[in-house]
N, C-alpha and C positions, 0 to 999 in steps of 0.2 A: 618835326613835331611828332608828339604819338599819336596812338590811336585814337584818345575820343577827341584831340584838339583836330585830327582829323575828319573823323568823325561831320562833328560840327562845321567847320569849314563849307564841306559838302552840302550839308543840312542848308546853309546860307546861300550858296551856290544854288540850290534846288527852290528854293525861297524866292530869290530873286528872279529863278527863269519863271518859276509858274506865274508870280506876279504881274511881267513885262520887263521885269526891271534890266534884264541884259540886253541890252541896245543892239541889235543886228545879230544875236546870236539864234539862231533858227533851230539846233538841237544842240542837247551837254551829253554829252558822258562822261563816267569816271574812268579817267585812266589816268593813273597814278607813276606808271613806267616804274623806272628803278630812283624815284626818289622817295628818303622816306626810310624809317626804323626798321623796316621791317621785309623790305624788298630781299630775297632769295632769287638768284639767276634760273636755280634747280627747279623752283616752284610756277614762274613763267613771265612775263614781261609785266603783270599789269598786280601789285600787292593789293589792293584791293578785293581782285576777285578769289584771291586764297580764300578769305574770309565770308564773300558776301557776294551774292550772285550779281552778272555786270548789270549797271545801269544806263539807261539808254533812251533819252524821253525826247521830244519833238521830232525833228527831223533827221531819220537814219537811214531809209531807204531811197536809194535813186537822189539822195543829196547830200553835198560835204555837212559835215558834222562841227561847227565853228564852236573850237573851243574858247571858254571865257580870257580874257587880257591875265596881263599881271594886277590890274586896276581893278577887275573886274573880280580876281580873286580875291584882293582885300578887300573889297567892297561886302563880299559875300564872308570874309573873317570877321568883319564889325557888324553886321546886321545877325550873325548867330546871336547876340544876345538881345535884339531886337523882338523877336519871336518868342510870341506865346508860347506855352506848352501845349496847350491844346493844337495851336496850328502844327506847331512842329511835330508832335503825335501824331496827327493826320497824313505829313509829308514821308516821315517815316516808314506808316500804314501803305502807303500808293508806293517808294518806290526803293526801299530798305530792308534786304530779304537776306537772312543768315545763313548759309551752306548747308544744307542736311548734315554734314559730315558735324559741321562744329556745335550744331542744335542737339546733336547727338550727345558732345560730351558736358555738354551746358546743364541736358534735363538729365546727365547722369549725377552729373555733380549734385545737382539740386536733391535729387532724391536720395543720395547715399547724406550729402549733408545739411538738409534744409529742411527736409522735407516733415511734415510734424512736431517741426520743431520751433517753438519762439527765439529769434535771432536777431541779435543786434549787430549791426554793422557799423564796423568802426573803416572811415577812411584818412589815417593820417600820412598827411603830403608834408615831409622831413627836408631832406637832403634837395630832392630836387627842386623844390620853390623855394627857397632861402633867399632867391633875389627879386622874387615877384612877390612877397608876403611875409610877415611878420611872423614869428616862429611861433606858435602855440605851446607854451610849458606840459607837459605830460600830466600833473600834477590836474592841471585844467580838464584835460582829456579826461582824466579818471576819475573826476569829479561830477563832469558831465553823466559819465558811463551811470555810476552808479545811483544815479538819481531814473537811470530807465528801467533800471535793474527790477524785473517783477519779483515782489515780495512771495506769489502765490503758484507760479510755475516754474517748472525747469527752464533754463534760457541756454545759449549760447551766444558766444562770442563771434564774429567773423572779423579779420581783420585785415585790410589791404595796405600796407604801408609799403616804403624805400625801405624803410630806416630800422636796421637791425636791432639797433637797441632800445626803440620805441617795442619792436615786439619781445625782445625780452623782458622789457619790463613789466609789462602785460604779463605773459606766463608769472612772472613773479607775484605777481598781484591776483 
């Protein structure tokens, strides 16, 4: 799975232990080992902490650290969508911390391309969900777009898609 299906996962996983909800598990941590999109041997055993400083909540010192089931992990895949945003903001707040290093090129980005500027964000999911979700025509997308389109300032576009031709046609338009 990628990143924020990962992400989430976790967020569920963290849900359910602060709640009670994991039955005999006394501490979580994230270690992710080499499963996973993004695992590099170079980088270190656990892809997670490339990213995101480790996690590590109830019991770690002076006791084994009882990782969730396989049960336990879906358990915690279907209750991510259970969760407020507000709760889940808060979980995130307490115990979801981004690497300096990658904070770094976040708020550089931000400021070379965000940064005073009105910005719309286009997120279209092409190619890879084709079998979880009905295809959105472009046509639709651009339609949407330009109904946010401010009459009165400068805007840009941001756009994160798969699908190559989705962003070309964008440029085109």
């Amino acid at each position: 799975i990628g990143m924020f299906a990962t992400a989430n996962q976790i967020l569920g996983q963290l849900y359910l232990f602060e709640t009670g909800q994991l039955r005999g598990v006394s501490g979580l941590a994230v270690d992710l080992r080499e499963n996973g999109l993004y695992y590099d041997p170079s980088c270190g055993p656990n892809w997670w902490n490339y990213y995101f400083e480790p996690i590590h909540i109830g019991e770690s010192e002076n006791a084994q650290i009882t990782y969730p089931t396989k049960g336990q992990y879906l358990q915690a895949w279907t209750y991510r969508y259970g969760v407020s945003r507000s709760v889940a903001s808060a979980i995130v707040k307490r115990h979801i911390r981004v690497k300096p290093h990658i904070q770094q090129k976040v708020d550089a980005f931000v400021k070379e391309f965000f940064q005073d500027r009105y910005i719309i964000g286009i997120h279209y999911r092409g190619l890879d969900k084709k079998k979880e979700a009905p295809r959105v025509a472009y046509a639709k997308v651009f339609d949407e777009i330009s109904r946010r389109i401010p009459r009165d300032k400068p805007y840009f576009l941001f756009i994160a898609t798969d699908e190559e031709t989705f962003l070309q046609t964008a440029r085109q338009r």
